[in-house]
C-alpha positions in Angstrom: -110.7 -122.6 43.7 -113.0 -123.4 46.8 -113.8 -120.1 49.2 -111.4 -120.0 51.7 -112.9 -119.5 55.3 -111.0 -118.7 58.8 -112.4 -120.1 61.4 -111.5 -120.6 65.1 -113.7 -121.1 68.6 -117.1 -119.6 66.6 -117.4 -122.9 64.5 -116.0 -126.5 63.9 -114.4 -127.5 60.6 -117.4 -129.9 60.5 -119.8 -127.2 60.9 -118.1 -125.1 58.3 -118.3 -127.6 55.7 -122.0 -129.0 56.5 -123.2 -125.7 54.9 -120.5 -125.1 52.6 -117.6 -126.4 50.6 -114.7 -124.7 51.9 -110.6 -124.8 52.6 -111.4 -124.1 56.4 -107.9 -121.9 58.0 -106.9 -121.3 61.6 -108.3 -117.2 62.5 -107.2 -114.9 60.6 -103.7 -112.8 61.5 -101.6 -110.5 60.3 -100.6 -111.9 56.0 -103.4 -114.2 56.1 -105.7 -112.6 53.9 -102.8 -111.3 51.2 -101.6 -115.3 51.1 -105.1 -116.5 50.7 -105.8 -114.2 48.2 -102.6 -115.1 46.0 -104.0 -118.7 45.3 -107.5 -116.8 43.7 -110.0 -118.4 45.4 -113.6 -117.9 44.6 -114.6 -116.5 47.5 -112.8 -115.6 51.4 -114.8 -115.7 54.6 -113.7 -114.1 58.1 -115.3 -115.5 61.2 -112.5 -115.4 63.5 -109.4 -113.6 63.9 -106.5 -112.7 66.7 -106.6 -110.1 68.8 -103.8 -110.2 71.2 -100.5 -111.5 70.9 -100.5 -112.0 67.0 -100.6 -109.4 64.9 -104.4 -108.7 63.8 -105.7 -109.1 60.1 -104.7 -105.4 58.1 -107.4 -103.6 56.8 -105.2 -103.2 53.7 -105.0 -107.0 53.0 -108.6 -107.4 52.8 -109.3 -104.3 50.3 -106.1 -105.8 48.4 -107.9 -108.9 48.2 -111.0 -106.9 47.1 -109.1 -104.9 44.2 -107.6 -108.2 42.5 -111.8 -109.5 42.0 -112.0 -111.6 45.3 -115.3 -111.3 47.3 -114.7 -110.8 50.9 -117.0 -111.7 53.9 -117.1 -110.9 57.6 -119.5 -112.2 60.2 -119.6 -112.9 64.1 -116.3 -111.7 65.6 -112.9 -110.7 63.7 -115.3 -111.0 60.4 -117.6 -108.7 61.9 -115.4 -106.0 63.0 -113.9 -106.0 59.8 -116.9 -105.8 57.6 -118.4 -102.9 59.5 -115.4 -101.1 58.8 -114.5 -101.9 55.4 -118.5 -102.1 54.2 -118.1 -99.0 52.1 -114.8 -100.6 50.2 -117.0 -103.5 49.1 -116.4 -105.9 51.9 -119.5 -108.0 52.7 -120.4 -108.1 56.5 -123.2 -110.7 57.6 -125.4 -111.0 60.5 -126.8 -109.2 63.6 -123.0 -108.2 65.2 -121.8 -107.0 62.1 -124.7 -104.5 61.9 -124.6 -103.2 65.7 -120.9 -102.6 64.5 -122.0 -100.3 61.5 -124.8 -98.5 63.0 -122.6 -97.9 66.0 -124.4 -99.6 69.0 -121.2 -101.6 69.6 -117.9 -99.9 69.4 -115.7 -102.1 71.4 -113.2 -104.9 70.6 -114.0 -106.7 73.5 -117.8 -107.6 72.9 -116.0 -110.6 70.4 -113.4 -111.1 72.2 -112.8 -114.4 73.6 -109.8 -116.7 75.0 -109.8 -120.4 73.7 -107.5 -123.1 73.8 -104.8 -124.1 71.0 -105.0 -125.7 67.5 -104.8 -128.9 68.6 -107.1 -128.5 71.0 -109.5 -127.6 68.0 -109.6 -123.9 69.4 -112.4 -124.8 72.2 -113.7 -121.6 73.8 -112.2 -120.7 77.4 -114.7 -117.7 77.9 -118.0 -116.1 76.6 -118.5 -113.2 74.1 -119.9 -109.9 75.6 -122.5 -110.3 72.5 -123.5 -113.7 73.2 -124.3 -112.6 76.7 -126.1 -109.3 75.6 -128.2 -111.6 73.3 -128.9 -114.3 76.3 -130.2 -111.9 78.8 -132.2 -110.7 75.9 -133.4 -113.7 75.3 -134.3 -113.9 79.2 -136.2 -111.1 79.6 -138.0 -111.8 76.5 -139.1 -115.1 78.0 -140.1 -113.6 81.5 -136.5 -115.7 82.8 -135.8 -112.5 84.4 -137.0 -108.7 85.2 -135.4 -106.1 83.3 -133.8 -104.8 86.2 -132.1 -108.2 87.0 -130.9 -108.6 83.3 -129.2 -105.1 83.2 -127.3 -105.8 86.8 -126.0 -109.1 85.4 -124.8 -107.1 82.1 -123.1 -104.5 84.3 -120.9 -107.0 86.1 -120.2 -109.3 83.0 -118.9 -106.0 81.2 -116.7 -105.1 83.4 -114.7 -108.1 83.7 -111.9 -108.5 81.4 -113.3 -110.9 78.2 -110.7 -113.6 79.2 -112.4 -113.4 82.8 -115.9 -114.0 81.0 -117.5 -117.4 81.6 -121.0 -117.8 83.1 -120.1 -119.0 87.0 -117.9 -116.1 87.3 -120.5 -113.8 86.1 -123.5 -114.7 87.7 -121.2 -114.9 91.2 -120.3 -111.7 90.6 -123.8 -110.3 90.2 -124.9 -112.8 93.2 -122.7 -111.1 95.7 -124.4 -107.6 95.7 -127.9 -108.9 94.4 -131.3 -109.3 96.6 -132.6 -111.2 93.2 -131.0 -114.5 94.4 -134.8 -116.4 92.9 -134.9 -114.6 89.5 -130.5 -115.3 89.4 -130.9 -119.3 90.2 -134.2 -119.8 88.2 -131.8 -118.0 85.1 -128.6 -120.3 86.2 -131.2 -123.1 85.7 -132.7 -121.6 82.7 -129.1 -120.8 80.7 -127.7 -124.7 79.9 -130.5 -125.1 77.1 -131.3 -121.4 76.2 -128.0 -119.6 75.9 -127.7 -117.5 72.8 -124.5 -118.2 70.4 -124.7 -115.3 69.2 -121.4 -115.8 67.1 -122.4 -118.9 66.1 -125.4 -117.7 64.3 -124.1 -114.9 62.2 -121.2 -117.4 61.4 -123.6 -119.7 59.9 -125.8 -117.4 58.4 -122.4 -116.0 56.6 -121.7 -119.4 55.0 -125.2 -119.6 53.9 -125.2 -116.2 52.4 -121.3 -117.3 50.5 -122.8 -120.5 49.5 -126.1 -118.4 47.7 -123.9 -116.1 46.2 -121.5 -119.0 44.8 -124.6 -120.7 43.3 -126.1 -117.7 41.5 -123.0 -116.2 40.5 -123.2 -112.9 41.8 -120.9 -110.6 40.3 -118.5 -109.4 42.8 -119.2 -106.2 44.2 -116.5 -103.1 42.9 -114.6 -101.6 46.2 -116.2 -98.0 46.8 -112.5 -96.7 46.0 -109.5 -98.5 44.3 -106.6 -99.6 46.4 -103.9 -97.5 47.2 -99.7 -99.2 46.8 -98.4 -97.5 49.8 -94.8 -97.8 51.1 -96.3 -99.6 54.5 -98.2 -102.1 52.1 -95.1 -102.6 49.6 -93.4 -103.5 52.9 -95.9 -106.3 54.2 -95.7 -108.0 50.2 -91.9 -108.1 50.0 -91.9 -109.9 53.5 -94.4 -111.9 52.6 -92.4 -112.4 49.0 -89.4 -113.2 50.6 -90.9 -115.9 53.2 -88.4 -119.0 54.2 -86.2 -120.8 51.8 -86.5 -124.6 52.0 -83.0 -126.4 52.0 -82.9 -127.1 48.2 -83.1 -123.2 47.3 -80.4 -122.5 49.8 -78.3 -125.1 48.9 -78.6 -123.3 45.5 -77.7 -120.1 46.3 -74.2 -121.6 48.0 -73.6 -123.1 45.0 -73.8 -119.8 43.2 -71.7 -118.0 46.1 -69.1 -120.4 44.9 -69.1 -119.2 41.2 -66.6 -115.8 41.8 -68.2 -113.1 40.2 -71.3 -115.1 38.6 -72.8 -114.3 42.5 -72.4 -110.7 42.2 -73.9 -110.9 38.6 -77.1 -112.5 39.6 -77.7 -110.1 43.0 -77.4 -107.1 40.7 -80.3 -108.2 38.7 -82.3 -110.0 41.4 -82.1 -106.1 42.6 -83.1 -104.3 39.5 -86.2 -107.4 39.3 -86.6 -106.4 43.2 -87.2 -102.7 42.5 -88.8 -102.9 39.4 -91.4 -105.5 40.9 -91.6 -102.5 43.8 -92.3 -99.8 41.5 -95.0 -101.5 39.1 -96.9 -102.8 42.1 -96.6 -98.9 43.5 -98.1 -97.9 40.4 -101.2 -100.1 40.4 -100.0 -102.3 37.6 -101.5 -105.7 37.8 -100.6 -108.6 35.1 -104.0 -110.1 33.9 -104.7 -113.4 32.8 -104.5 -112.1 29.3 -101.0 -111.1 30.2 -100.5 -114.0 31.8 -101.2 -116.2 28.9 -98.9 -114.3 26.8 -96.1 -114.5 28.8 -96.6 -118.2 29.6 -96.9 -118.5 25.4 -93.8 -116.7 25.1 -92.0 -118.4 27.8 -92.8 -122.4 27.1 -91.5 -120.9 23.1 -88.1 -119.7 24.5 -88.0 -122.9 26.2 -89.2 -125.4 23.8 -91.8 -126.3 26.3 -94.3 -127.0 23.6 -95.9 -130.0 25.0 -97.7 -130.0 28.7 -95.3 -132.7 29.9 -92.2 -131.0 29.0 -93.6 -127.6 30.8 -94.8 -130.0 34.1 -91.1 -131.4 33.9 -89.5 -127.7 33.5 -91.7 -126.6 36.6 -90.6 -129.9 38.7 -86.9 -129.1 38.2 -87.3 -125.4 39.0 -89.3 -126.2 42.2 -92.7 -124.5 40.8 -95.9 -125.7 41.4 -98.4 -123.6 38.8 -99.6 -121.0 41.0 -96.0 -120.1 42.0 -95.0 -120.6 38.3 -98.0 -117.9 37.6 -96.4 -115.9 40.2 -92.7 -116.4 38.3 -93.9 -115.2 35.0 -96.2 -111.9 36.9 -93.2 -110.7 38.5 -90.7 -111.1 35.4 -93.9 -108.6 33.3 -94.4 -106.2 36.1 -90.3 -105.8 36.2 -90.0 -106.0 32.6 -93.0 -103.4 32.2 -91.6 -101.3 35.3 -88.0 -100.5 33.6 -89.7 -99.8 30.4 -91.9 -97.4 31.9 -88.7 -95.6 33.4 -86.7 -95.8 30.3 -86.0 -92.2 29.9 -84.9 -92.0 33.9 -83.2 -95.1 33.8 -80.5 -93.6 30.8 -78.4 -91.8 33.1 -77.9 -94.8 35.4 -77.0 -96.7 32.2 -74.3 -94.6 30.9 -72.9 -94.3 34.7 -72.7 -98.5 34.7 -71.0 -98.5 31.0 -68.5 -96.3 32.8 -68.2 -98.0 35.7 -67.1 -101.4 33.2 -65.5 -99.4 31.3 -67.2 -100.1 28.5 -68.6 -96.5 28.0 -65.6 -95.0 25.6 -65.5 -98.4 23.3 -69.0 -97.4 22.4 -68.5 -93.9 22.1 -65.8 -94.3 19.9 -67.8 -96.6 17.8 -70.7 -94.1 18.0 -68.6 -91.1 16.4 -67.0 -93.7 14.0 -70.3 -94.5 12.4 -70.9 -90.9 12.5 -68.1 -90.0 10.4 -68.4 -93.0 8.2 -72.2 -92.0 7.0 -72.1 -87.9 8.0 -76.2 -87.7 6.6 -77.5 -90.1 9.2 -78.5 -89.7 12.1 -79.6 -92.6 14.4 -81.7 -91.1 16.7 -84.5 -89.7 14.0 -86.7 -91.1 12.8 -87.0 -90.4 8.8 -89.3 -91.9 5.9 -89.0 -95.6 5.2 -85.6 -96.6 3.9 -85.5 -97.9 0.4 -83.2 -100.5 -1.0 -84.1 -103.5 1.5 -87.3 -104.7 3.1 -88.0 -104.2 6.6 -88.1 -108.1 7.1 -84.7 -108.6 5.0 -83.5 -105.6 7.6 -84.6 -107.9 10.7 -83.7 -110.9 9.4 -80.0 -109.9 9.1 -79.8 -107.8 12.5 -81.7 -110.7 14.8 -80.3 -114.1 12.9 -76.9 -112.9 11.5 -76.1 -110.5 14.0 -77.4 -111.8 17.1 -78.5 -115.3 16.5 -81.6 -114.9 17.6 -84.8 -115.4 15.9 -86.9 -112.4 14.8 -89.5 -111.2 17.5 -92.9 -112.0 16.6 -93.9 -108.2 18.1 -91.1 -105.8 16.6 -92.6 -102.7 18.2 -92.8 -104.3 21.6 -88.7 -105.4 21.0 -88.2 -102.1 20.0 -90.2 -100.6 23.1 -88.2 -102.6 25.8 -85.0 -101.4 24.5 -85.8 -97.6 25.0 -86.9 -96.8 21.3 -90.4 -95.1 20.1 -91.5 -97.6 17.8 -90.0 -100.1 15.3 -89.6 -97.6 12.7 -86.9 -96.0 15.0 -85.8 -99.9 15.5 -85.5 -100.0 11.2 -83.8 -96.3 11.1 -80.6 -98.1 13.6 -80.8 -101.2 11.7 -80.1 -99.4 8.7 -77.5 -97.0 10.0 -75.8 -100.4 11.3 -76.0 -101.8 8.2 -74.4 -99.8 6.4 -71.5 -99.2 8.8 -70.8 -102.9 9.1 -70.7 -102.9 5.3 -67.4 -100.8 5.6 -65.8 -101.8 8.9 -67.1 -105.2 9.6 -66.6 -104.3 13.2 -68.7 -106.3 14.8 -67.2 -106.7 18.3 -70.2 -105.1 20.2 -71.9 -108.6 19.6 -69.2 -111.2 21.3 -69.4 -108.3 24.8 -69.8 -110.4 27.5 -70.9 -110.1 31.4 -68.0 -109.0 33.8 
């Protein structure tokens, strides 16, 4: 996917993509970075951000951005800011702002900070950056525009106006006022049209240059100094960002299912053990690759008969699924899956207290101590040598097509894994015990249980 670059007042969209080919974005607030980073673009580039008003971009975003293999760059303003303190996690700052940032010869917010008009207005500037002017009077005294002296009095007053009050007639009125340097100040008014310093503008455009060099080398993308941390503040920001606003045909869904009586209830109870699971994996550090992903799509288009690419575009067109949401379908459904197999041994407890609660909890005790009695050498819970008499496939074949209808899983030990047991050979040792009970009782009700 094309780099993805937020931009604002510091650069045009035109100016963006005459040096490179990007998906140019409004500047960069609060979820920004964590959305862009969900569609896996190659690269993400920060000129400008919000400062006040809107909720500014998270540090936590951009290193989560960084930990799933995204390069991240910074230049000129919110970019800048950014890089210089996120450099040591791997995030790429650009340009002459960025390093007065790191070494520490600017410290405050409001040498980028600028006003400018809205969206549609194609975010004009309303005001000058404090760093555009340091580099201008720079510029001047460089070029003999002005003394030294003169320079730093203009500076003074510039600073201390508030960076919304900062535009160049308010400035040099200021410094006019209280100034015996009235020649040196018009020759510089006269002087500024065709020599002011974009300051911003230049790192900006040296940062797409740099993103546009690395894309055609293929640099390998820096590893963050330290891995990312799930903390309880971050697991908040992805589950608002994972809820987001339901468009009328998912709603109208969900009042359908209100109408179905208990089918409602049902469904919330395991949108809420998805919900946590999802929490806890992502809490953990667990990440689905694309090798996972591939798996799970293979397994899921097989459940489905979705063998051919048309019937799997139709099955995502009824379901409302584009691919990268469909990617994000199947990640979730591993990370939960994965999750509550991770937790089995906790998670017993809570199981036994909801057979209770449906009372389904003495039907299979009884069974339980039934089986028990009818083979008194077995045991189902241990494991013991291989069982002789019947092949382990034979053993499979009868439990999964006989028993449960279901064809036999093509990975055993991972079946056997996500219901709670060791391995398959612990799988075998209950198939067998099962067996053999059945072949006495035939009581085979546990099969036809259905949902309350």
């Amino acid at each position: 996917m094309r780099p993805i670059v937020f931009v604002g007042p510091t650069l045009t969209i035109a100016e963006v993509t005459g040096v490179l080919d990007a998906d140019c974005r409004p500047p960069v607030s609060q979820g920004d970075i964590y959305r862009a980073a969900r569609s896996k673009p190659d690269m993400i580039g920060i000129i400008d951000g919000y400062f006040d008003g809107v909720p500014s971009v998270w540090h936590k975003e951009i290193q989560w951005a960084m930990s799933q293999g995204i390069q991240v760059f910074g230049s000129a303003s919110m970019g800048a800011l950014r890089a210089a303190e996120l450099h040591e996690f791997g995030m790429q700052g650009v340009g002459r702002i960025f390093e007065d940032y790191r070494s520490g010869r600017l410290e405050d917010d409001d040498e980028v900070a600028i006003i400018h008009a809205p969206a549609d207005m194609g975010f004009k500037a309303l005001s000058v950056p404090m760093v555009s002017v340091r580099a201008t009077l720079q510029s001047a005294v460089t070029e003999d525009v002005l003394p030294q002296a003169v320079a730093s009095e203009i500076f003074k007053h510039a600073k201390a106006l508030h960076y919304a009050d900062r535009e160049w007639d308010r400035i040099l009125a200021d410094a006019s006022g209280n100034s015996t340097a009235l020649p040196e100040l018009k020759f510089f008014e006269a002087w500024l049209p065709e020599n002011f310093v974009d300051a911003k503008r230049e790192d900006a455009l040296e940062m797409l240059s740099a993103m546009k060099q690395d894309l055609g080398a293929g640099t390998p993308v820096a590893t963050p100094a330290r891995g990312f941390e799930w903390t309880d503040v971050w697991n908040d920001l992805v589950q608002s960002e994972g809820a987001g606003e339901l468009d009328q045909r998912a709603k109208g869904v969900l009042d359908e299912l209100r109408l179905s009586g208990s089918q409602f209830e049902i469904f919330r109870q395991r949108a809420a053990t998805r919900h946590f699971a999802v929490s806890q994996a992502r809490r953990q550090g667990i990440t689905a690759d694309q090798a996972v992903l591939r798996d799970e799509m293979d397994a899921h288009r097989r459940k489905g008969g979705l063998v051919r690419r048309k019937q799997l575009i139709q099955w995502l067109t009824e379901n409302d699924l584009n691919e990268a949401a469909y990617e994000h379908f199947l990640s979730e459904g591993w990370l939960a899956r994965t999750a509550v197999q991770m937790s089995a041994r906790q998670l017993d407890g809570h199981i036994l207290a909801e057979l209770k609660a449906s009372d389904r909890y003495q039907a299979l005790k009884q069974r339980a101590e039934a089986k028990r009695q009818a083979s008194p050498g077995e045991n189902p819970t241990v494991v013991s040598p291989a069982i002789d008499g019947i092949s382990e496939l034979q053993l499979l074949n009868w439990y999964f097509e006989q028993c449960l209808d279901l064809p036999v899983p093509e990975d055993v030990d991972a079946y056997a894994r996500s219901i709670g047991l060791a391995s398959r050979i612990e799988l075998r040792r209950l198939l067998h015990c099962e067996r053999e009970y059945l072949s006495m009782t035939d009581d085979k009700e546990i099969y036809d249980l259905e949902d309350d």
